[in-house]
C-alpha positions, -999 to +999 in steps of 0.1 A: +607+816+043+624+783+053+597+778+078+570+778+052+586+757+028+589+731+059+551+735+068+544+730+029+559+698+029+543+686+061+507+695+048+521+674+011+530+647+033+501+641+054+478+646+024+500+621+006+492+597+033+456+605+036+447+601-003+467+564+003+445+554+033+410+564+017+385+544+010+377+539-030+350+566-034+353+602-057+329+635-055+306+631-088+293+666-104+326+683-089+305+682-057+326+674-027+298+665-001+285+636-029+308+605-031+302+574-052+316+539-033+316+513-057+325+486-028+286+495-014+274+493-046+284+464-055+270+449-018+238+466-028+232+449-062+244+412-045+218+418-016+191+426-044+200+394-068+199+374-039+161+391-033+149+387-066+165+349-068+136+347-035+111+362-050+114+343-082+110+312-057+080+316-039+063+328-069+067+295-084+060+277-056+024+295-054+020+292-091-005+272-108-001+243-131-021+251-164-025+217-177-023+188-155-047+164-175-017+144-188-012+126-151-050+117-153-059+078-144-090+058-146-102+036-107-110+003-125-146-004-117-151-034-097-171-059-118-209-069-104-212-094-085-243-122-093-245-153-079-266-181-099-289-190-076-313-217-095-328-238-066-318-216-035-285-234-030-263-201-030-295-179-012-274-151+006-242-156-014-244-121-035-254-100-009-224-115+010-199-107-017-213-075-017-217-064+014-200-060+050-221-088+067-211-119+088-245-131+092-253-134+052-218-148+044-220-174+070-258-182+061-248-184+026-216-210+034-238-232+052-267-234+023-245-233-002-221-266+015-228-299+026-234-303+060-221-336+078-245-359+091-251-371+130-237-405+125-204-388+118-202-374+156-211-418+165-183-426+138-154-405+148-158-410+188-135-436+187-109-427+157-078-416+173-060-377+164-041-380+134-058-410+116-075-400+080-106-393+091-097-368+118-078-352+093-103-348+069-130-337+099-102-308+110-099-295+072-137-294+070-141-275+104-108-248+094-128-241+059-159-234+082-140-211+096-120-194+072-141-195+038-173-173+057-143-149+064-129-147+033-164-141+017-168-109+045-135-093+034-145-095-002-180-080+004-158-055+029-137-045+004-162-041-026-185-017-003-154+001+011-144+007-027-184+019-034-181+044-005-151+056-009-158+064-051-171+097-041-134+107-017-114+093-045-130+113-074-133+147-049-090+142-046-085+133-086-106+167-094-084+189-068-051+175-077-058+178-113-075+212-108-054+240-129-068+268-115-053+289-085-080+277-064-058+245-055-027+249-065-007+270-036+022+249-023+000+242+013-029+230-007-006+208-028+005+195+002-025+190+021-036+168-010-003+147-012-011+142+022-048+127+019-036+107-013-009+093+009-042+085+039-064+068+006-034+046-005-031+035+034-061+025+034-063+006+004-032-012+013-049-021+049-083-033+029-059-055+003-041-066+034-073-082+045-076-102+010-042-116+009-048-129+048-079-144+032-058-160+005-031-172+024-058-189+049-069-202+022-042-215+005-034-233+041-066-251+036-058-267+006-025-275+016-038-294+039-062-312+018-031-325-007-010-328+015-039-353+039-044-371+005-004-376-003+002-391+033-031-413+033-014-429-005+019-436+015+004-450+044-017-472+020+010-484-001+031-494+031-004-507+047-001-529+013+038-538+011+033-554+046+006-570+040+018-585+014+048-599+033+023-614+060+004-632+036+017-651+010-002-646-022+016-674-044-007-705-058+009-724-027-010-706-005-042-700-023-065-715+003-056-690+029-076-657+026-067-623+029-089-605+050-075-572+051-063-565+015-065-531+005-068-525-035 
């Protein structure tokens, strides 16, 4: 008898101990074979938030926009271009502006300026670098240069603008497209993409213009800046003068062969 009442409590004890070291799970129904873990459930509905978070995702990433006409803007039109041409002294100058051609733009400089004369070549031989007149000839022979360039890059850019009307309206209509015909996330991106290629190459073509206007802002320049130095060098021309030949009613027999007004 006292040997069963010793095995009894051994089989208490070690059951004890086994219902403390279990994991958190109970028979539903009264079935024993059928446990409910509430630590795997919860795991399970984490792993399927976290899913349906994903889904939610890409669903919106390949989702359409519905209305996108509120981004819309308007290319400004680039106005005509019609050179007055009365007695054929600007022949060639609108088909320059308009057009990608060095051959009309510098036909059309050379009607449309005056030219300089034979007995200039005679007449500066023997003027040394830096005097007034070389000056003047080295502005004339840089806006040569430059202004027939500056007409080419306009006439560039106005028929790069006219060609590329058709690419710029073909990207406006896909980007503002609100169908699902453009809108995945890849198609979005391959059009962010070719906006970014058109605005490089407007930024290249504008780049051309400001060169153009900086050249010819150089020119000028040079033009005041020839016409300020030739007043200083005349006033002090003058001033000494002046102090070489005495100009008071003393002296008015003597004459002054090299006054400058």
């Amino acid at each position: 008898m006292k040997m069963n009442i010793k095995k009894r409590r051994k089989w208490l004890l070690g059951g004890g101990l086994l219902l403390l070291t279990a994991t958190p799970s109970f028979a539903l129904f009264g079935i024993g074979d059928i446990v409910f873990d509430p630590t795997s459930y919860a795991s399970l509905v984490s792993q399927l938030t976290t899913i349906e978070s994903q889904y939610n995702m890409l669903k919106n990433n390949i989702e359409h926009f519905s209305i996108k006409q509120q981004w819309q803007t308007t290319l400004t039109a680039l106005k005509s271009v019609n050179v007055a041409n009365m007695f054929g002294e600007t022949g060639g100058m609108t088909i320059a502006f308009t057009s990608n051609s060095t051959s009309a733009s510098s036909t059309a400089w050379k009607t449309a300026t005056t030219p300089m004369s034979s007995n200039v070549t005679a007449f500066l031989q023997g003027q040394p670098l830096g005097s007034a007149h070389m000056s003047q000839l080295a502005m004339v022979e840089m806006s040569d240069s430059i202004s027939p360039d500056c007409i080419i890059a306009v006439g560039a850019y106005r028929a790069a603008r006219t060609q590329n009307a058709a690419a710029n309206t073909s990207l406006t209509a896909n980007q503002l497209d609100g169908t699902s015909t453009t809108n995945s996330e890849v198609q979005q991106l391959n059009l962010l993409n070719a906006a970014e290629a058109q605005k490089m190459s407007e930024m290249q073509n504008q780049g051309a213009m400001q060169a153009c206007l900086a050249s010819q802002m150089a020119v000028t320049n040079m033009e005041r800046r020839n016409a300020a130095a030739i007043d200083l060098n005349t006033a002090a021309f003058v001033q000494q003068q002046r102090a070489t030949n005495d100009t008071s009613a003393a002296n008015e027999s003597n004459t002054w062969q090299t006054y400058l007004p």
